[in-house]
C-alpha positions in Angstrom: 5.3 -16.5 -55.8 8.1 -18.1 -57.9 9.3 -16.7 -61.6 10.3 -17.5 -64.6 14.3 -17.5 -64.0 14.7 -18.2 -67.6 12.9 -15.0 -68.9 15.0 -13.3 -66.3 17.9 -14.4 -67.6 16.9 -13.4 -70.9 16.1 -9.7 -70.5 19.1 -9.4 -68.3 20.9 -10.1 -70.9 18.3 -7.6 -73.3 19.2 -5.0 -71.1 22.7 -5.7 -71.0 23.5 -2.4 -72.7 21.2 -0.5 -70.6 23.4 1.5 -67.8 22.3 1.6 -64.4 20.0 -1.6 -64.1 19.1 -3.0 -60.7 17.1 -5.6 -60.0 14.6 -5.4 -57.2 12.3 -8.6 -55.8 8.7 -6.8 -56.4 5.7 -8.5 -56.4 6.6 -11.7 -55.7 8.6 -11.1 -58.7 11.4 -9.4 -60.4 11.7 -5.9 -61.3 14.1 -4.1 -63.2 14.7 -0.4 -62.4 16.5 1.9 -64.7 17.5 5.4 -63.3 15.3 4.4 -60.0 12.0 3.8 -62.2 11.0 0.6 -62.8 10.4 -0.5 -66.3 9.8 -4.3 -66.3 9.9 -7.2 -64.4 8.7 -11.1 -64.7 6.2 -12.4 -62.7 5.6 -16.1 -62.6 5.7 -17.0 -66.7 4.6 -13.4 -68.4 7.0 -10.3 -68.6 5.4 -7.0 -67.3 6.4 -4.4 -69.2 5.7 -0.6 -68.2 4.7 1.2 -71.0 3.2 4.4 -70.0 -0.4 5.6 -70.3 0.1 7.0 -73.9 1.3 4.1 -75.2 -1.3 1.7 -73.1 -3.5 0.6 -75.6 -1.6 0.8 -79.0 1.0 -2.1 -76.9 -2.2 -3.8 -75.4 -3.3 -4.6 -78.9 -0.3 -6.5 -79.6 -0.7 -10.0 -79.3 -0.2 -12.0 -76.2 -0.2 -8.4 -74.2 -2.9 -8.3 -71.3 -3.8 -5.0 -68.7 -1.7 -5.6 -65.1 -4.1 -6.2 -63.5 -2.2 -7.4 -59.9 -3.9 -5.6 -57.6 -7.5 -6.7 -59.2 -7.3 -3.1 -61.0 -5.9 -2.3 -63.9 -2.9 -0.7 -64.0 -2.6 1.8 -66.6 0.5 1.8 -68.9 1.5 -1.6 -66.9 1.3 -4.7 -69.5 0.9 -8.3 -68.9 2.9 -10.2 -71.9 2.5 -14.3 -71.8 5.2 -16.2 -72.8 4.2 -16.6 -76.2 4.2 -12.9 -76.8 8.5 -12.6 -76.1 9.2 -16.3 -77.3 12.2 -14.9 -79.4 15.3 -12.3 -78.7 13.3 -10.0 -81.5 10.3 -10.6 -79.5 11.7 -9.6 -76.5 13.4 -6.9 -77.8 10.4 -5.2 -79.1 8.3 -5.9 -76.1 11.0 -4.0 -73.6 11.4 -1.2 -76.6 8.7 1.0 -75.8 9.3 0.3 -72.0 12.4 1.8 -72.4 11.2 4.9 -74.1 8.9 5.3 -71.2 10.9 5.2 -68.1 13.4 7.0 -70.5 11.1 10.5 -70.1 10.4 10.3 -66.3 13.0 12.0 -63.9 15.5 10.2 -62.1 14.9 9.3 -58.8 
């Protein structure tokens, strides 16, 4: 399963300021870890961003945002967002924002 190398690209360079990024090949994507958690990836066009249960539905009312579904279940406080959805740098931005405050409260592994 191929992805987007372009959206890559772009929250690579989003996350550019984040210390400690490593990218991982995860499902049949690209993940990116920070402190050993993941907290987003691309997958084919959409970014999947991992927002945490708390913040779940609040980001799943945002436009262009869809439930993870991957493994035919939902995945709660993982996020589908379609291309439309991070089309700009602001866009982006604020779609990886509350990812970030997520992964930044769990322990380092």
């Amino acid at each position: 399963m191929a992805f987007d190398e372009r959206l890559a690209d772009r929250v690579r360079r989003a996350l550019a300021d984040q210390r400690g990024v490593v990218e991982k090949k995860m499902f049949g994507g690209i993940a990116f870890m920070l402190r050993g958690n993941m907290c987003c990836g691309v997958l084919r066009d959409d970014l999947v961003v991992r927002v945490g249960p708390a913040a779940h539905e609040v980001e799943l009312k945002r436009p262009h945002a869809r439930v993870m579904d991957f493994t035919h279940k939902p995945m709660k406080g993982y996020l589908y967002v379609g291309p439309k959805g991070v089309a700009g740098t602001a866009a982006l931005r604020s779609r990886l924002k509350p990812a970030l405050a997520f992964v930044a409260t769990l322990p380092r592994k």
